[in-house]
Backbone bond lengths (Angstrom), bond angles and torsions (degrees), N, CA, C in turn:
res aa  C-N    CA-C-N  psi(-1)  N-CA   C-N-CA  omega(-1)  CA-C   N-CA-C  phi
1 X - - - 1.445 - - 1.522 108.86 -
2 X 1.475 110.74 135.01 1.591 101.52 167.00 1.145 105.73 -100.64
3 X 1.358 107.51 173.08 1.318 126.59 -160.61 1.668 112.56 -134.55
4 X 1.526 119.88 -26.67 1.303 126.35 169.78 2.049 101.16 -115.49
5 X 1.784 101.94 141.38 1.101 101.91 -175.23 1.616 91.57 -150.13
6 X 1.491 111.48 150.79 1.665 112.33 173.42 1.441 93.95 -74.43
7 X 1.588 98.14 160.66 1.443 96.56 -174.83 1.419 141.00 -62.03
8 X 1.329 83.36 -26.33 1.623 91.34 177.43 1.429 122.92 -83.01
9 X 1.654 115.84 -6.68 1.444 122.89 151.30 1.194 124.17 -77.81
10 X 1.194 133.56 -9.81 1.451 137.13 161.47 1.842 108.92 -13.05
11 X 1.043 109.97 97.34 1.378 87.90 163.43 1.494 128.36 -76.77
12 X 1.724 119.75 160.32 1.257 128.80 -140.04 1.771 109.32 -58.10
13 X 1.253 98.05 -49.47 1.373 107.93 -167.81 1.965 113.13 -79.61
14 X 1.589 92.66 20.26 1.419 90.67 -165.28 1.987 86.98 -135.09
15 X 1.151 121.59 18.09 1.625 130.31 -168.91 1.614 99.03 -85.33
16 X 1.461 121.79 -26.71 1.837 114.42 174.24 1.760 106.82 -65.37
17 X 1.226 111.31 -37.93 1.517 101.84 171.62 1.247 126.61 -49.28
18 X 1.661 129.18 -29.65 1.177 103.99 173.85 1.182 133.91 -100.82
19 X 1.219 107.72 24.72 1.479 116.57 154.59 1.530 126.61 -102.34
20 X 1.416 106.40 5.10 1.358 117.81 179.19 1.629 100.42 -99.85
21 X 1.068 93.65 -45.54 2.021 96.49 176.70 1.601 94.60 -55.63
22 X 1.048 116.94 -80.49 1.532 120.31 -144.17 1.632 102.61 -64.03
23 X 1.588 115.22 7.70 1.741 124.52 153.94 1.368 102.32 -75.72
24 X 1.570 111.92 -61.60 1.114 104.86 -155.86 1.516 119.28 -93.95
25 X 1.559 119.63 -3.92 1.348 114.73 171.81 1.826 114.85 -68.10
26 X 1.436 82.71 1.96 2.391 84.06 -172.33 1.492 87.45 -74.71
27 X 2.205 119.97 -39.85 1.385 102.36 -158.03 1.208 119.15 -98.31
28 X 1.069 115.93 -18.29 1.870 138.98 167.31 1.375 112.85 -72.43
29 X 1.959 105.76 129.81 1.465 80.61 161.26 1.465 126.88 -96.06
30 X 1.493 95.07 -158.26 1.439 91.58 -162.27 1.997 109.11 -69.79
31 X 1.372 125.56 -175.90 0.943 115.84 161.59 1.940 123.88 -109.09
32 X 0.972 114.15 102.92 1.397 108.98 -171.38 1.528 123.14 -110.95
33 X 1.640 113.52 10.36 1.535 111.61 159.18 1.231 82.86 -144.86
34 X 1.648 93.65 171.44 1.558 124.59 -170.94 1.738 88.87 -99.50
35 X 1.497 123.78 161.02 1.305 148.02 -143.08 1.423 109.45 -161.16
36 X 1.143 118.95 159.33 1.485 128.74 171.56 1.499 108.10 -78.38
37 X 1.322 115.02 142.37 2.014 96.24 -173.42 1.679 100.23 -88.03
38 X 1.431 132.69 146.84 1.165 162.53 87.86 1.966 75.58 64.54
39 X 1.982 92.51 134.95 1.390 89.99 170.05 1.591 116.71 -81.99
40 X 1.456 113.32 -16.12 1.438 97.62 165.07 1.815 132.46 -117.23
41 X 1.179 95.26 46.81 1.421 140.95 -154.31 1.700 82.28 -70.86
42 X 1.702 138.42 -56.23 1.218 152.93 -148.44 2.100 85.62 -77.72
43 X 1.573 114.52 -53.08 1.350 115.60 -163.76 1.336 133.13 -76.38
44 X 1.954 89.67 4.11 1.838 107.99 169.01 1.780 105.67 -129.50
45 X 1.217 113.03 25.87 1.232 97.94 178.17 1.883 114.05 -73.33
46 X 1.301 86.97 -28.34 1.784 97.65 -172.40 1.651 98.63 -82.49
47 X 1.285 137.32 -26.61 1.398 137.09 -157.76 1.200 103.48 -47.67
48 X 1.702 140.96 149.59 1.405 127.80 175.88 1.709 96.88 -118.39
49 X 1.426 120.96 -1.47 1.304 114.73 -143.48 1.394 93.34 -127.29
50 X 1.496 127.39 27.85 1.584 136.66 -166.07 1.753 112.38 -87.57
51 X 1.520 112.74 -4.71 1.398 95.58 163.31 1.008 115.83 -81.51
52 X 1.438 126.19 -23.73 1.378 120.17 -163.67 1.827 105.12 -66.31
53 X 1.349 107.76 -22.99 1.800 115.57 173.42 1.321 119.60 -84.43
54 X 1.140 111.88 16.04 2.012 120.62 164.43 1.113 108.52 -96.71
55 X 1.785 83.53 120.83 1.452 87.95 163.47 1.436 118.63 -128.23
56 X 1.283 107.01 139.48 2.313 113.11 -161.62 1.242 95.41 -103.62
């Protein structure tokens, strides 16, 4: 699966994200090294329902 796409490859069902990024990249910074993932990083990989748990 990818995960980064130019915009205009966005696929369809994935087109609300970029208006949620380009909110939240003003308050986040950027990411510029790679990291160890999150200790419960393994117990949301399957979650489908994880926007509803953002919070901006």
């Amino acid at each position: 699966m990818n995960a980064i796409y130019a915009e205009d490859d966005v696929p369809g069902d994935q087109q609300q994200f970029i208006k949620l990024n380009s909110e939240l990249a003003k308050q986040w910074p950027s990411i510029t090294k790679s990291k160890a993932p999150l200790p419960d990083a393994d117990d949301w990989k399957d979650v489908k329902t994880k926007l509803e748990h953002l919070e901006k």
